[in-house]
N, C-alpha and C positions, 0 to 999 in steps of 0.2 A: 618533601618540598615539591612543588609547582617547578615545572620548568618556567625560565626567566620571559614575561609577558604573556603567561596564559594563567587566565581569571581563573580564580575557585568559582567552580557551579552553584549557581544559583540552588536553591533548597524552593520545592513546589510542593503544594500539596497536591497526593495521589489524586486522581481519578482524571477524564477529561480536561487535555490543555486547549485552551483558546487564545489568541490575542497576544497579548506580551509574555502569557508562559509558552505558549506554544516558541514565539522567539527565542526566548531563555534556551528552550530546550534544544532550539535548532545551533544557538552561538554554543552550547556544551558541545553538541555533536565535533563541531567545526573546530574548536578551541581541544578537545578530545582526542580527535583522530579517530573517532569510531562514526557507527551509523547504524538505524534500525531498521529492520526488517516490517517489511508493508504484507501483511496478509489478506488476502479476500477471503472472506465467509461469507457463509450464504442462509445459517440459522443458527440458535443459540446456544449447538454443541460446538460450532466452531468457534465462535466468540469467546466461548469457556475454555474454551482448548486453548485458544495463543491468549487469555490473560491467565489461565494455571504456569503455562511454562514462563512469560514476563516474571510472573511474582515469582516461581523456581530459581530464574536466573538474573533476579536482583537487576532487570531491565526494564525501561519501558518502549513503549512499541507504537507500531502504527496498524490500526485496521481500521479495511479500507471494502468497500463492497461497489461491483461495478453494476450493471444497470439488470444485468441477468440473473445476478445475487439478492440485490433487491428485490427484483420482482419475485422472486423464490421464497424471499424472506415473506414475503406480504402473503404467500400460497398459489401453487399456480390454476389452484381453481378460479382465483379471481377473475370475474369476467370479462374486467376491464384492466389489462397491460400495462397501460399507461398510466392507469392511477395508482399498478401494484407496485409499480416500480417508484414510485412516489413512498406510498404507506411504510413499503417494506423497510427503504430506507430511514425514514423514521424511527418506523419500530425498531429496527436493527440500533438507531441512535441512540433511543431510551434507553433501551435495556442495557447498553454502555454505558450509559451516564447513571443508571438507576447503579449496578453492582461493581463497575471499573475500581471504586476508591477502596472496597473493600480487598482488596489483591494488593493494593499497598506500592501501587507502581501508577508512572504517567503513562497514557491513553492519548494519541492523536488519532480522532476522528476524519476518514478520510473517503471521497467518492472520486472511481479510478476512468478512465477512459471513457468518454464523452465527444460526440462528435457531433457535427451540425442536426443530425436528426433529434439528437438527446439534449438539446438548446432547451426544451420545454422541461423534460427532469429536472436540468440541473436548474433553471431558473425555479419549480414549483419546491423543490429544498429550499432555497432562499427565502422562498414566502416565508414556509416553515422556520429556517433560522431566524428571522425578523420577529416572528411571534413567539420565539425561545426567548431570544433578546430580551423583548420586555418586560416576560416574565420571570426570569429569573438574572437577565444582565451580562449573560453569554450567548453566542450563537450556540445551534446544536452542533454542526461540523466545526471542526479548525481547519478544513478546507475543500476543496472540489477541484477535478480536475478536467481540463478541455483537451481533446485532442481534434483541435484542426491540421493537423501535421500533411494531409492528404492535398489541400488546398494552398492556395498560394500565399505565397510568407505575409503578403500586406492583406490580404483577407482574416491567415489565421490573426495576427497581431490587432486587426479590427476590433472582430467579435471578442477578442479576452480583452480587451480594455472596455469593451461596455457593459461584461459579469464584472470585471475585477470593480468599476462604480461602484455599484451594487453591495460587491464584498467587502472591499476597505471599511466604509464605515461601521460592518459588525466586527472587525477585528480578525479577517479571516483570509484566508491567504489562499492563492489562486494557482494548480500547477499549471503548465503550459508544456504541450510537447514541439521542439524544433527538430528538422529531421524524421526520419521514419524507422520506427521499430517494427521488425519484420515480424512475423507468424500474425497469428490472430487472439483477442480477447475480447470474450463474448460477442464474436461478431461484429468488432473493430480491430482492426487492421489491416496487414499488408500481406502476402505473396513471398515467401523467401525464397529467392530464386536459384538454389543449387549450384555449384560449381561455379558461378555469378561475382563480378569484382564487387557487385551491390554497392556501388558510392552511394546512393543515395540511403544508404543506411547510416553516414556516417557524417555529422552536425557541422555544417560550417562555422568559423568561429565571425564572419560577417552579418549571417541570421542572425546570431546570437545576441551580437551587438546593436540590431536594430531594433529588435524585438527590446531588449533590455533598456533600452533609450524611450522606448515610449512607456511600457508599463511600468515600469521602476518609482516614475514619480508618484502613479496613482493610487495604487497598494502593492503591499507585499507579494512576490511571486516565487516560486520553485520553476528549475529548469529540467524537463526530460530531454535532456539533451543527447542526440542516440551515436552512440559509437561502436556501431557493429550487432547492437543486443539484440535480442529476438524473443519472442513469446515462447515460452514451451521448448522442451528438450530436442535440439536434434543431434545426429551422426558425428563424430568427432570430425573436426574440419570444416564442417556447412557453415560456420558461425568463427567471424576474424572479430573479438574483441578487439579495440583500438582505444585503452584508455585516456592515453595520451591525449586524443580529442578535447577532453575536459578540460584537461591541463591549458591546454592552446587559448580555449575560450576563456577559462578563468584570468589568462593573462590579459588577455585581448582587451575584454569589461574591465580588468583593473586598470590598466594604462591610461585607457580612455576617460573611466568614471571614481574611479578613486573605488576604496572600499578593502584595501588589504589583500595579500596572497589568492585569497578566494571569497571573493564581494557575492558571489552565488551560492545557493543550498539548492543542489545538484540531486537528481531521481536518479535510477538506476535500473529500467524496466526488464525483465526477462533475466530474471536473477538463479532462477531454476536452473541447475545443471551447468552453470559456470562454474570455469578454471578456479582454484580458490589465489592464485599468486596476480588473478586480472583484478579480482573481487577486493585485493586489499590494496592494489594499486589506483582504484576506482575510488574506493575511501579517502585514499592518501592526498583525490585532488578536489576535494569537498563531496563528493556522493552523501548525503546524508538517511537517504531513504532507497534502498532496495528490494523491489516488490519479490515475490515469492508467492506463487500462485499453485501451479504445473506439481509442484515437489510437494506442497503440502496436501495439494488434491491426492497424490498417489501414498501419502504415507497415513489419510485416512482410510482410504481405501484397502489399501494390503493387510493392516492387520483387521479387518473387518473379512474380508475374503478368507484371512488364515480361520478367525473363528467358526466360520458356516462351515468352512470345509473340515473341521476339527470333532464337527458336533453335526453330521447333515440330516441325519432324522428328524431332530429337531426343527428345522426348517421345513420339513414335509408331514408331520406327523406331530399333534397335541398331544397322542399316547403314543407312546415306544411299542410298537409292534410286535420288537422278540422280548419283551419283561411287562408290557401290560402299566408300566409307568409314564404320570405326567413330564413334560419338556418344557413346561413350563419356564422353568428358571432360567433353561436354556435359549429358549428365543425373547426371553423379557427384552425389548427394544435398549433399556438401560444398560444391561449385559454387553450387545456389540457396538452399541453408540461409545460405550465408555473405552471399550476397545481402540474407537479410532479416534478418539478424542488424546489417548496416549501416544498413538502413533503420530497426532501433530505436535504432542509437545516434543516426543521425540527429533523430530524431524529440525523444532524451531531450537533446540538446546544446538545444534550444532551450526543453525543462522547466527544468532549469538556471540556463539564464541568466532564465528566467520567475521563478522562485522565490527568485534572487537567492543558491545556495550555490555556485556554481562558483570554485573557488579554495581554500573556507572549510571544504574536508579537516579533521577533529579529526587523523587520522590520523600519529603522528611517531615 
C-alpha cells in the first residue's frame, strides 16, 4: 500500500520524456522521495554507459551535456566552435532518442550551465527543438539550463523569462540557477574561496521568491538553488553543505504561492564527492536532479589507466618485442573504452541507490 495521499506513478513509455512525461516523472520523484542522477557525457560510450547502468538499476535518469561536451560531441576538429557546440548537442540528442527506449527506462534530456556568452547555443537548440517539434510532436530536449547566477537577480530573472517564452510552448522546461555554485564547469563558474564564510554560495529564500513569482506563470521551471555546493571534489571542510536552505525556500514559495510542502523541483549541482547523510537530506526537501560530473569523469578514467598499465606494450608496440606476437586485441579501442564504460556504470549503481530511485523505473 501507498502511504496515505501519495499517487501511484504514472506508467510512461521508455525512451525520452518531454512535456507532461517529463512532469509525471518529476511529481514521482517529489511524491517518492527519491531523485536522479544528472550525468554529463561528452560521446556515445558515455551515453551507453549511464543508459547500461539506468536499465541495470531499474532507473531512469537525466543526461545532460554542457557546452564543452557538446562541442566534443560534434569533434574538436570542427573548425567552427560554435556551430560544434550546436551539432554536437544535437547529435548527442539523436542518438538518445534513436536507442534510449530500447534500455527499457525514462531518459530526460538535458543541457547544463549556460551563461550570457552561451545565450546563442542555447537559443540555436531551440531552433532545432521547434523543427523536432513538427516533425515528430516533441521537442528534442525536455530542457536547457541558464546560468545567470553571476549577474544581477533582475537581470538573471530577465533573460530566463524571454528563453522560458520560447520554451513553454514546446513543452519544455527551463532550469534557472539562484545563488552561486562554487568551483568551475567547463569554464562556468565561480572561485571557491578556501577557509571563506562563502555566503554567497548560499540561496536566499527572498531571490527565490522573486524569481518564482515572475517565471512560474510563464512555463515550467527547475531551481539550482545553491546551498554550499561546489563543482568537483575538494578537501574535507572546504565545502559547508547547508540543506536546510532548500527547506527555507520550499516554505517560503509555498506560503506565498500555494503548491504543497514543496511547489519546486529543486537541482543539486556539485553532487561529486558529497556527505551521503547531506545528499539524502537534499532529496528529503525536493532535490529532484543531482548532477554528477567530477566522479564519473574519474571512474571512466581509472579503470582505463588500470588497463594500459596492465598491458603497456601493447600501447607502445603492434608486435610484442620479447614473443614476436600481435597486440592487437589488446589495444583494440573497444577493449579499454568498454573498460570505462563499466567503471561509470559502476560508479552510477551507487548514485542510485544514493538518491534512493533504483527500482522506481516510470518506465511500463
Amino acid at each position: 500500500m501507498l502511504p496515505p495521499g501519495q499517487k501511484a506513478p504514472t506508467k510512461l513509455r521508455p525512451g525520452v520524456v518531454t512535456g507532461a512525461d517529463y512532469l509525471a516523472l518529476l511529481d514521482a520523484c517529489r511524491d517518492g522521495g527519491y531523485a536522479l542522477p544528472a550525468v554529463n557525457v561528452v560521446g556515445t560510450n558515455s551515453i551507453n554507459a549511464v543508459l547500461e547502468a539506468a536499465a541495470k538499476n531499474k532507473s531512469d535518469v537525466i543526461i545532460q551535456l554542457s557546452n564543452g561536451g557538446a562541442r566534443f560531441f560534434a569533434g574538436e576538429g570542427c573548425p567552427d566552435a560554435a556551430a560544434a557546440r550546436v551539432l554536437g548537442a544535437v547529435s548527442a540528442a539523436q542518438h538518445v532518442h534513436t536507442v534510449a527506449a530500447a534500455y527499457g527506462i525514462c531518459v530526460v534530456l538535458h543541457t547544463d550551465h549556460a551563461d550570457r556568452s552561451l545565450l546563442p547555443w542555447v537559443n540555436a537548440m531551440i531552433d532545432h527543438g521547434e523543427e523536432h517539434m513538427k516533425r515528430t510532436g516533441k521537442p528534442l530536449f525536455s530542457s536547457h539550463m541558464i546560468d545567470l547566477s553571476a549577474e544581477p537577480l533582475d537581470v538573471n530573472i530577465e533573460e530566463c523569462a524571454k528563453v522560458l517564452k520560447r520554451m513553454a510552448p514546446l513543452g519544455m522546461s527551463l532550469e534557472i540557477e539562484l545563488g552561486v555554485t562554487g568551483g568551475e564547469e567547463d569554464g562556468i563558474g565561480h572561485d571557491l574561496e578556501e577557509s571563506a564564510d562563502n555566503a554567497h554560495l548560499y540561496t536566499q529564500p527572498e531571490d527565490v521568491l522573486k524569481a518564482w513569482e515572475v517565471l512560474a506563470p510563464i512555463g515550467h521551471v527547475t531551481v539550482a538553488a545553491s546551498f554550499g555546493n561546489v563543482h568537483g571534489v575538494y578537501a574535507p571542510g572546504n565545502v559547508k553543505l547547508r540543506p536546510e536552505i532548500l527547506k527555507g525556500s520550499q516554505e517560503a514559495v509555498s506560503a506565498k504561492f500555494g503548491g504543497g510542502e514543496k511547489p519546486m523541483s529543486l537541482v543539486f549541482h556539485g553532487g561529486s564527492g558529497s556527505e551521503k547523510d547531506k545528499i539524502t537530506e537534499a532529496v528529503s526537501y525536493g532535490v529532484f536532479k543531482m548532477n554528477i560530473d567530477t566522479d564519473t569523469q574519474f571512474a571512466f578514467a581509472e579503470p582505463v589507466g588500470a588497463y594500459v598499465q596492465a598491458s603497456p606494450v601493447a600501447f607502445t608496440h603492434q608486435i610484442d618485442p620479447s614473443n614476436g606476437k600481435p597486440t592487437k586485441k589488446l589495444y583494440d579501442p573497444r577493449k579499454w573504452l568498454r573498460a570505462g564504460e563499466k567503471g561509470i556504470v559502476k560508479r552510477l549503481d551507487e548514485a542510485f541507490a544514493d538518491l534512493g530511485s533504483a527500482g522506481r523505473t516510470l518506465a511500463g
